[in-house]
N, C-alpha and C positions, 0 to 999 in steps of 0.2 A: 316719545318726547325727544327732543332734539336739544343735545347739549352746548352752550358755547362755547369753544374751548379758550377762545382767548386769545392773549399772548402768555401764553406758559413755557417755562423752562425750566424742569423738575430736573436736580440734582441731586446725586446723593452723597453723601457725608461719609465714609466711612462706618466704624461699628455702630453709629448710635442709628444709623438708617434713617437718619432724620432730611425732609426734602426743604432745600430752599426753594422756594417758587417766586417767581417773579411777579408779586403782588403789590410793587409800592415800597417804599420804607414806613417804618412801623411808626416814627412820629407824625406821618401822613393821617394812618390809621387813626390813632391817637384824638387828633386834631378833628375826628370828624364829629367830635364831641362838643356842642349838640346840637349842630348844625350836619349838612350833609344836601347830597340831593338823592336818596334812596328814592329808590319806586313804589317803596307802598307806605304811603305814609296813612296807616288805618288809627294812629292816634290822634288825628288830627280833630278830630269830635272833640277832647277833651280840652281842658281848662286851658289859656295858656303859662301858666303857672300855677304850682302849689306842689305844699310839699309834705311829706307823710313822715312827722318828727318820731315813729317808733320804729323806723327800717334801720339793720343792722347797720349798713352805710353812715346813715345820718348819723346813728348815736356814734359810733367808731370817728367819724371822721369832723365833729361838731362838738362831742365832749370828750379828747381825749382821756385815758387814763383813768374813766369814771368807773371803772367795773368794780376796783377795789380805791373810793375812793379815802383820805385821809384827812381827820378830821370828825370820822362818824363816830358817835360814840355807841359803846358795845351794852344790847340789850340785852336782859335773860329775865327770867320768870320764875318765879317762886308759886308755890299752889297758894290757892286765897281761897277762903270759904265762899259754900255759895251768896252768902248775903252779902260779900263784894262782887258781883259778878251784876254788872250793869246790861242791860238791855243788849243784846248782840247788835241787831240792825241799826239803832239810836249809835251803838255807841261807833259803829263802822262808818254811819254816814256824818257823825258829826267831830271826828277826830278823836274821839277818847282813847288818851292813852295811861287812863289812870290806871289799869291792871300790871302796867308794868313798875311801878311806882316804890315797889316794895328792893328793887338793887337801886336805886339810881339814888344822888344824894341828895341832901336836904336842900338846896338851893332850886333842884331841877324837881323836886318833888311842889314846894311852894310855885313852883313856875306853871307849872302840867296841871296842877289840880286847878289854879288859877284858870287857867284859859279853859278845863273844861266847866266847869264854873259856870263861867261866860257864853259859852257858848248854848249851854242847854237850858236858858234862861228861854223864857218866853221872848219872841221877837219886839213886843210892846214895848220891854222894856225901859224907863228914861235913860238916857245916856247919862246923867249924870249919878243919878243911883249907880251908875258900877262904877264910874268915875271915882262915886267917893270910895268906893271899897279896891279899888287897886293898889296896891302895895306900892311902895319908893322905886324897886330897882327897875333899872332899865330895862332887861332882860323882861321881867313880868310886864310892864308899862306898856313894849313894842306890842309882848302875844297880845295884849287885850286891842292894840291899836289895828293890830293885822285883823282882828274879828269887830271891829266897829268899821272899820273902813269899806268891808264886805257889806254888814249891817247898812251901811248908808248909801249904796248905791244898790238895794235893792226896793223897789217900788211895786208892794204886792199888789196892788189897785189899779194899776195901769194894766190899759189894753197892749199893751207892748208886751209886757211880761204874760197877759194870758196865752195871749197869741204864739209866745215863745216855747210855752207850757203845752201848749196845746201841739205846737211843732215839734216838741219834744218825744210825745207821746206817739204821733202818728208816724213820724219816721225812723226816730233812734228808739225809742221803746220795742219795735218787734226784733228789734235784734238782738237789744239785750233789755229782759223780759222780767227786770227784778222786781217793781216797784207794782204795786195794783194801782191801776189805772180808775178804774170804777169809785175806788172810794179815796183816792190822795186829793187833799184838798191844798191848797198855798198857804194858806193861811195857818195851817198846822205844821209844813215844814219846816227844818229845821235851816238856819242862814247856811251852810256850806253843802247842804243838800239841795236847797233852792237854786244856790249861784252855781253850783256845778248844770245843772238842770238849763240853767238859763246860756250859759258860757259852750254847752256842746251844741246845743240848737241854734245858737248867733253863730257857732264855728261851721256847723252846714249850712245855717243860709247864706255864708259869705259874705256877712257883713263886718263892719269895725268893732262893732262892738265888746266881740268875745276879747278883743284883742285887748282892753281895759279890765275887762273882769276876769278873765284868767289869771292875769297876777294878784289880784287880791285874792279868790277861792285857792289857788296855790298856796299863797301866802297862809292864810284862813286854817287850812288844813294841816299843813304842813311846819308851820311856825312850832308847835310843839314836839312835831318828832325828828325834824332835819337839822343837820349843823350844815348843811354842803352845798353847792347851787349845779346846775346841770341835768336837763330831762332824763337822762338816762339813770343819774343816782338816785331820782327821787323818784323813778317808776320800778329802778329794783328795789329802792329800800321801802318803798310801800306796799310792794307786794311783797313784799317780806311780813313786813306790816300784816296786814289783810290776812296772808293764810296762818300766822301766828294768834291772831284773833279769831280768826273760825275755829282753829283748834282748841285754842284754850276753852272756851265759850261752848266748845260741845257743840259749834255747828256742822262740823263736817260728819260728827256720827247721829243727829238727830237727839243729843242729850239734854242740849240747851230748854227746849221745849219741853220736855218730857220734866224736866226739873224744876222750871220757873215759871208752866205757864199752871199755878195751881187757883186763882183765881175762882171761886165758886161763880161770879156775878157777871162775867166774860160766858158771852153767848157762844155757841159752837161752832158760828161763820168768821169767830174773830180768831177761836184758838186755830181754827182751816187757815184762813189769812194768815198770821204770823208764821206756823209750820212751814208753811208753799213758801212763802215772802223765804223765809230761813234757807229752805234748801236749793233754792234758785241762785241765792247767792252763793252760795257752797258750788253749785254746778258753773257759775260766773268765773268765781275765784279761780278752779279749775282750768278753764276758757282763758285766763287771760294768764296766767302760770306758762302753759303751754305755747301760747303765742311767744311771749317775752321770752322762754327758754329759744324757742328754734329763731328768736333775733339776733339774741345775743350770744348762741353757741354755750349755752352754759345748760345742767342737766335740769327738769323741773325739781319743782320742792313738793308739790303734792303727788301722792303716790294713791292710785285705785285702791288699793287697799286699806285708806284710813276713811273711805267716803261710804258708810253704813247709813245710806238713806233713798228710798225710792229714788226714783225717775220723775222727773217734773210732769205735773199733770199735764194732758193735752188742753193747745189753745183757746179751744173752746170753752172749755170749766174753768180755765183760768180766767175767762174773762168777764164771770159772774158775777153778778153786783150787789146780790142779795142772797141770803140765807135759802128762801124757795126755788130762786132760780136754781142756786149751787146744787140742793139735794133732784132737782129735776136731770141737771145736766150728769150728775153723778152717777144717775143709772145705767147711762152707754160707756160709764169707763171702765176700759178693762181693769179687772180685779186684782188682776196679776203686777201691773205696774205700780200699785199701794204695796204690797208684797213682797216683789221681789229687790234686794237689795243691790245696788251699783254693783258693789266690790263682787258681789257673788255672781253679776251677770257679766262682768270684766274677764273673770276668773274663767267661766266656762266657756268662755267665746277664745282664753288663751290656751283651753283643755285639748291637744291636738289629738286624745286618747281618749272623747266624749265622746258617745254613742248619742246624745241626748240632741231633741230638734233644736234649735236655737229659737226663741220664741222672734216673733215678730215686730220690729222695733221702726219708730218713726225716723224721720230725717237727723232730729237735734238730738235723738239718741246717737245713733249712729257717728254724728260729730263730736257728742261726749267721748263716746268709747276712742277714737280718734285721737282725740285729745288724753287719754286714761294712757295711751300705748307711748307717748313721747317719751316716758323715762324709759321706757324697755328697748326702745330706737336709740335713744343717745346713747345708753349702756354699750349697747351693741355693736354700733357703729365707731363709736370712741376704740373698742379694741381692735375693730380689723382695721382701723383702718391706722392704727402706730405702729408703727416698728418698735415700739421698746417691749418688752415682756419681762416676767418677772418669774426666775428660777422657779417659785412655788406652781407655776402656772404654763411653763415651757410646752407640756402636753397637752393643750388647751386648743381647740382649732374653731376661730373666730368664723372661718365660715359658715359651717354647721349653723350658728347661733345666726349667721344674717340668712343662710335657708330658711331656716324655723322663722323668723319672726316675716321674711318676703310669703310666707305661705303665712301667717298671720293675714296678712294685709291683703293676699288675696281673696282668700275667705270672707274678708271683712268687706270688700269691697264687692266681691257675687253676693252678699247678701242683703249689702246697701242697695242694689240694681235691684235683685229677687222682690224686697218689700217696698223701695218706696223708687223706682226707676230713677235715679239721680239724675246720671249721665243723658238720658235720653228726654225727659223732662225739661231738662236746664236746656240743654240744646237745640230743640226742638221747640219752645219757646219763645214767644219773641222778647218778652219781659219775663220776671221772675216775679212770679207771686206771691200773695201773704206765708201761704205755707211751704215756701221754697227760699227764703230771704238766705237761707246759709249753704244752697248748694252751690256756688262757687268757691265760698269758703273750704265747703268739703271736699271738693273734688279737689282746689289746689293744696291743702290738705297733705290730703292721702299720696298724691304725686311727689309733694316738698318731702313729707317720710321715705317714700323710693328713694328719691335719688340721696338723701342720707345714708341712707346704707350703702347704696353701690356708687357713691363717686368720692374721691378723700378731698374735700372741700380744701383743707385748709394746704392740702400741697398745691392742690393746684393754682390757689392762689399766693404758691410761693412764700409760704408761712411755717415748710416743715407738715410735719407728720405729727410730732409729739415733742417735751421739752427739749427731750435729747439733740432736737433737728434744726433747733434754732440760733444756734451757736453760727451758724454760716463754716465751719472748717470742711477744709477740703475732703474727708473722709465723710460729714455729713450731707453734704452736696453729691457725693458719688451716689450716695444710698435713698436719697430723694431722685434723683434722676432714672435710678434703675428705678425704683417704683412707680415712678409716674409713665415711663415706658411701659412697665410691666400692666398698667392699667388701660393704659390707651390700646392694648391689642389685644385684654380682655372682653369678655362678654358683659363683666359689669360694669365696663365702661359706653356702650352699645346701651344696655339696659337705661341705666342713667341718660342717655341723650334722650331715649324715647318717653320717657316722664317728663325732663325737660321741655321736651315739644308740646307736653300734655299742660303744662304749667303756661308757656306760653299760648296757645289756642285758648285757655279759658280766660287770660290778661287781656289777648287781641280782641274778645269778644265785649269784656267790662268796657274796654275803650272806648267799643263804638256803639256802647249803650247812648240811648237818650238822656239817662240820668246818669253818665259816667261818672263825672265830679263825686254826686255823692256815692256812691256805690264803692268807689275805689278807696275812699277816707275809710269807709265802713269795714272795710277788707285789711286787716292788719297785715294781710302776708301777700298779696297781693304784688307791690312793687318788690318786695323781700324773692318771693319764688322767682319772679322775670331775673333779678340780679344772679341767681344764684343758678334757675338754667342758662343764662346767658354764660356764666363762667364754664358750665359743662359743653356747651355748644365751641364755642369759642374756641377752647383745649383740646376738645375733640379734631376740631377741622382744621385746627393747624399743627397738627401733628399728624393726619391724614390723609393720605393720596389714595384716591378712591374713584374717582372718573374716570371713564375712558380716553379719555384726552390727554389726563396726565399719566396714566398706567399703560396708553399704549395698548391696551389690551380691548376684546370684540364687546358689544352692547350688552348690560348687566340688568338682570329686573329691578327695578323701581320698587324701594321700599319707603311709602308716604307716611312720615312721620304722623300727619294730623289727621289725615282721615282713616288710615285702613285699620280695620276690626282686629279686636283681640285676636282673635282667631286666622286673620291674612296668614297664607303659609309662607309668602315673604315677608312678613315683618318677625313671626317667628323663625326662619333659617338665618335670619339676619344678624337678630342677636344672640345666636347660639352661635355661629359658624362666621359671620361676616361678609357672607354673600349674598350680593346685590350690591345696591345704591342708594343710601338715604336722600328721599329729598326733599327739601324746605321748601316745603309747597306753596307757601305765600310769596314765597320769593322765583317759584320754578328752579329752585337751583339746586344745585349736589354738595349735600355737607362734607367738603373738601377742601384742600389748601389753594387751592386756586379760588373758591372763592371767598375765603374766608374775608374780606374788607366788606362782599356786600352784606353778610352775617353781620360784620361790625353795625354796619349801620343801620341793619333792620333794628338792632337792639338797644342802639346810642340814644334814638331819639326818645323813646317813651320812659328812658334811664333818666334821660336830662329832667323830666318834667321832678325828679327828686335829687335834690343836688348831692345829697350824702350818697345815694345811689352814682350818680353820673362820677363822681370822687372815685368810688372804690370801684368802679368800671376803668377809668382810667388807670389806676393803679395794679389792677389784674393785667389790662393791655400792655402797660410798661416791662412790666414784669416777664409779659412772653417774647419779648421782644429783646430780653438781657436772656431770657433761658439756653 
């Protein structure tokens, strides 16, 4: 390979050994946001606009200040006997939040019980029957108004709505696989189950519509437990919501069922349905815990260890429509997945002192467990990566703990490969098939976890280390600066670019899907991972002279970020030692300070297609541009 050197003019700075190169001024850089004329423009397949409102970006930069917002009123829970304990899934999908009803006061009690009330009414019926039974105050008047307003603009009879229904099923349903499909009828759902139903499928087929019905199922839903406005406060405070009700409810440990499904006259295909229906939400809850933790930098709330219920049956048995089918399909499932419990199969997969095989697990197991290991990653990663420490804990060495859990994850990841070939599947591929829907999820996944441990996100986005670091005094600036050096001539800084590579190859390829549009909405972490190997990338090559050109020094082996094997013995001396030359293979170039502008722009363009992203993109560049 033949490098272009340029016009370079590497200087050096004194102690901090830092090179200025002659690459442009940084509001040049800047400005090529998001516009440019880079050379590979491989997101051009996708949409020319849209925008993914759960990326950390977006929510940071679109609601500020929403993480603790003001205004929420504070919930808690008292125990209530069983025979207050409402239906879990009725009561999840249709807002009830009467379980919390026993702290809150008498005004918000007449309010809550009101709207669910209303809500779990049969859809029949007259508007003016509830009309007459709403109470004077405003407050109650609105909730009921927010749930008729929902009520009247849905139309179970229409072929629109089946069709939507039906769209529903066939593309947003295999990903998230809560609801039976075989036996859900319209006509028995419930109004904020229906309009949620109808509002995600208008929102993938890119029509207007979602855009009318989204504020009323918001509204619908939400009218009973929010004081506050802002996607971001009403996606943590509902998943606050959510695993608060799984918990309570006895759905995360399977108790729910085991206590309320006593019914003698309930067939054995319905107490199977409900059980499945139960614990798929439980594995969902999970799923979308995880997600929203690594967006929003905050630790999960559900912990592996409170989830005391099988593994979702495979796709196939789940997709039984009848009581003969079920018991026919139920003979090829393995024994062992009724049997063995999550937490227990979490627990030995983190056993680094098991003797025992690890049994055999599918794809969406393997993204559970994945998702099971984010609180033991934030933990982890949260202490090496502050400088502050606490006397109790001086003797304490954060590395260790990010060895232990990087050998978690490789473990985890030879034996995603071993059972179900992830990597080699997805890419080898030209489409991703019914029982592959979530291995880009996983792969960028497992890489978003890497580079958590080994890169300190929030310095390098010039945020500090820890509380201590955000003060900006000149003694905290010192000790941010030693560290960010200290990291960039590290191996976990190396380590970290080459996941980042891994996180972009699996983004460059969604892009130039056929179906990118949707594929990418489907992908929560998807624009999330590009932003945040883009920050590693970035930091890396502009604090790095590393060509021959700029080093002056004879021709280095080529370490390919995107293609060479686990196993390349330059991509291993690379990040062990630092010898060689990374190269950004799509671009043919040397992740170095020389080229770091055209890095900019490989990364600017597919950032713009999300403006909260393109925001905190720019905000990162500014930022290295004052370092």
């Amino acid at each position: 390979m033949e490098i272009d050197s340029g016009n370079v003019n590497p200087v050096v700075n004194g102690d901090d050994q830092m090179l200025t190169a002659d690459i442009g001024n940084m509001n040049e850089i800047t400005n090529l946001l998001p516009g440019g004329d880079g050379q590979q423009a491989w997101f051009s397949s996708a949409p020319d606009s849209w925008s993914v409102p759960y990326t950390t970006a977006g929510f940071e930069s679109t609601f500020p200040s929403v993480l603790n917002p003001t205004g929420l009123e504070q919930w808690t829970v008292d125990p209530v006997s069983s025979a207050q304990v409402h239906d879990a899934f009725a009561a999840l999908t249709n807002g009830d939040a009467s379980f919390m009803l026993p702290t809150t006061t008498e005004p918000q009690i007449e309010r809550l019980e009101s709207a669910v009330r209303h809500d779990v009414e049969p859809h029949h019926r007259p508007a003016s029957s509830t009309a007459a039974q709403s109470p004077a105050s405003s407050s109650r008047s609105s909730t009921a108004d927010h749930i008729a307003d929902l009520q009247n603009n849905l139309d179970r009879e229409s072929d629109a709505t089946k069709k939507l229904v039906q769209m529903f099923f066939s593309d947003i349903h295999p990903h998230w696989p809560i609801l039976h499909a075989p036996t859900f009828k319209i006509e028995d759902a419930s109004h904020n189950l229906l309009g949620a139903m109808l509002m995600l499928a208008s929102w993938l087929q890119d029509t207007t519509d979602h855009v009318k019905l989204a504020p009323l199922v918001f509204d619908a839903v939400t009218a009973t437990l929010l004081t506050t406005e802002g996607m971001l406060a009403r996606a943590v405070h509902l998943n606050g919501i959510l695993i608060l009700q799984c918990r309570h409810q006895g759905v995360f440990n399977g108790q729910y069922v085991d206590r309320e499904h006593e019914d003698p006259e309930d067939s054995p295909f319905a107490f199977w349905l409900a059980q499945e229906q139960l614990h798929r939400l439980a594995f969902s809850a999970l799923r979308a815990d995880a997600y929203l933790s690594l967006l929003v930098d905050q630790p999960p709330s559900v912990r592996y260890q409170e989830i005391c219920i099988p593994l979702p049956k495979s796709t196939h048995l789940w997709t039984a429509a009848t009581e003969d089918e079920r018991r026919k399909l139920q003979w090829s499932e393995p024994a062992g997945r009724e049997k063995a419990r999550f937490c227990f199969l979490v627990r030995d997969a983190l056993d680094m002192n098991s003797t025992q095989t690890p049994c055999q697990l599918t794809e969406i197991d393997y993204h559970l467990g994945l998702c099971s290991f984010q609180a033991g990653i934030w933990e982890v990663a949260r202490e090496a990566h502050s400088c502050d420490s606490d006397e109790l804990f001086a003797n304490s060495r954060p590395r260790d703990h990010v060895e232990g859990w990087r050998s978690h994850l490789d473990l985890w990841r030879d034996n995603m490969e071993k059972d179900c070939q992830l990597r080699q599947n997805y890419f080898s591929a030209s489409t991703a098939s019914a029982d592959h829907k979530c291995a880009p999820l996983s792969i960028i996944l497992w890489h978003y976890s890497a580079i958590i441990l080994h890169a300190p996100l929030k310095l390098l986005q010039g945020q500090g280390c820890c509380f201590k670091c955000r003060a900006g005094t000149a003694g905290a600036a010192r000790k941010n600066k030693a560290r960010y050096r200290g990291w960039i001539e590290s191996s976990c800084a190396r380590i970290a670019v080459w996941n980042a590579a891994q996180v972009a190859k699996v983004v460059e390829r969604e892009f130039t899907s056929p179906t990118s549009a949707n594929r990418l909405r489907l992908n929560p972490l998807a624009i999330a991972g590009l932003l945040k190997s883009a920050i590693v990338i970035c930091s890396y090559a502009y604090n790095t002279v590393s060509c021959p050109a700029c080093t002056g020094g004879p021709p280095v082996d080529l370490v390919r970020l995107f293609s060479a094997a686990d196993n390349d013995e330059n991509l291993a001396r690379w990040k062990v030692t630092g010898e060689g030359l990374a190269d950004w293979e799509p671009l043919s170039l040397p992740v170095c300070r020389c080229r770091f502008k055209n890095l900019v722009e490989w990364f600017s363009r597919p950032l713009a297609m999300d403006k909260g992203a393109e925001a905190e993109f720019r905000r990162f560049l500014e930022g290295l541009s004052k370092a």
